[in-house]
Structures are given as structure tokens and as C-alpha cells.
N, C-alpha and C positions, 0 to 999 in steps of 0.2 A: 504494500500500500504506500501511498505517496501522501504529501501534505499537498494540502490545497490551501490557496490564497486568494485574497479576495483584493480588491480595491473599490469603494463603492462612492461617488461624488455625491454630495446632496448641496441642492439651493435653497437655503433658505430666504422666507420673505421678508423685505426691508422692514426694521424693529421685532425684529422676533429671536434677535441671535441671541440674549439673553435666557430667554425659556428654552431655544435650542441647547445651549452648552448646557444647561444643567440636567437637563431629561440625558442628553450625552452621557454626564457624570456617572447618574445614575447606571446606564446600560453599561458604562466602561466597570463600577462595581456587581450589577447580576452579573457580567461574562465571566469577570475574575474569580466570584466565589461562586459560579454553578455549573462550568463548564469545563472539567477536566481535558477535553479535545482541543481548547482552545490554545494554542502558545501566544497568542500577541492579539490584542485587540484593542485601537487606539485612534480618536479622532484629533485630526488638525485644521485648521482653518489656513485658508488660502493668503498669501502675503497678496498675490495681484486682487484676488475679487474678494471680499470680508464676507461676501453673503453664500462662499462656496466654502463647502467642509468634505475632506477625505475621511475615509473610515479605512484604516488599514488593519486587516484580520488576515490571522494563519492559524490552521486546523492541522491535527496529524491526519485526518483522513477526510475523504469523503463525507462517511457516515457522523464525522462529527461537526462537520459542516451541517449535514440535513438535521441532525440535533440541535443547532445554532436557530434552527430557521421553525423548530417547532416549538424551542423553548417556549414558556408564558411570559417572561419577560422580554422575549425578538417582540410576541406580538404585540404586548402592551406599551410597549417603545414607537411600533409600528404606529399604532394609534394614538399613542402623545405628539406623534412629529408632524404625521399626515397634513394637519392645520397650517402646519409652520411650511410647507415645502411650496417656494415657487416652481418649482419645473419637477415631471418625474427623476426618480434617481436614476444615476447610469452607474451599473456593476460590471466591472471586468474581473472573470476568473482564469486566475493561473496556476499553475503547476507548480506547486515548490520543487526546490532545489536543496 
């Protein structure tokens, strides 16, 4: 099995990045304490655009990716941000190394 990696962009909408970083906070503490599959899960904000943020995730497998994605706190995260997002999100999945 291989590690998978994620990189996932989200926009948020203008005055909203304060409620965005902290729901962040939050999701950066559920991954830490509930996902043993997880190695790295970490957002950043954009230096060029302030209203784009990266989510940079790495799993030891596949299946703990698809656990990532059933957790109750991916979905309830899901549904704190939804509000906040000016555009859909765009995810690239790659291949660890």
C-alpha cells in the first residue's frame, strides 16, 4: 500500500476568514486526535490571495483517506465551511513518495 496525499484549495468569502480559520482549528484538532491514518494534516493561507487557503493532508493508505472522508467530524466541518466558500473547492490527489 502507498500513502496518498491530498492538496485541497478552498475560497473563502470576503469577511469570513475569521470563522474560517477557527472551524480550521478545530478540524486540524479532530484529524490529530481521531485519525490514526492521518501523518500530516495542515491549513495555510495564500500570501498572493488572503481569501484562498490550502489544506495539505497525507494518509498511509487509501482506506485511511476514505476514513478521513467518513469521519463525523470531515462532515461536520463540511457543513460549518459550506457558508463561508466563495467558489467550489478544487482537490488534487497524489501519490506519496
Amino acid at each position: 500500500m502507498s500513502a496518498v496525499a491530498v492538496v485541497a484549495t478552498l475560497t473563502i468569502a470576503e469577511g469570513k476568514n475569521a470563522e474560517f480559520e477557527a472551524a480550521a482549528t478545530e478540524m486540524m484538532a479532530a484529524v490529530s486526535g481521531n485519525e490514526p491514518g492521518n501523518e500530516f494534516y495542515s491549513f495555510g493561507q495564500s500570501r498572493e490571495d488572503p481569501q484562498q487557503y490550502r489544506v495539505l493532508e497525507r494518509y498511509v493508505d487509501k482506506a485511511a483517506l476514505e476514513a478521513h472522508g467518513a469521519a463525523d467530524h470531515f462532515k461536520a466541518f463540511g457543513a460549518k465551511i459550506g457558508p463561508l466558500l466563495a467558489a467550489p473547492p478544487k482537490i488534487e490527489y497524489l501519490k506519496g513518495i
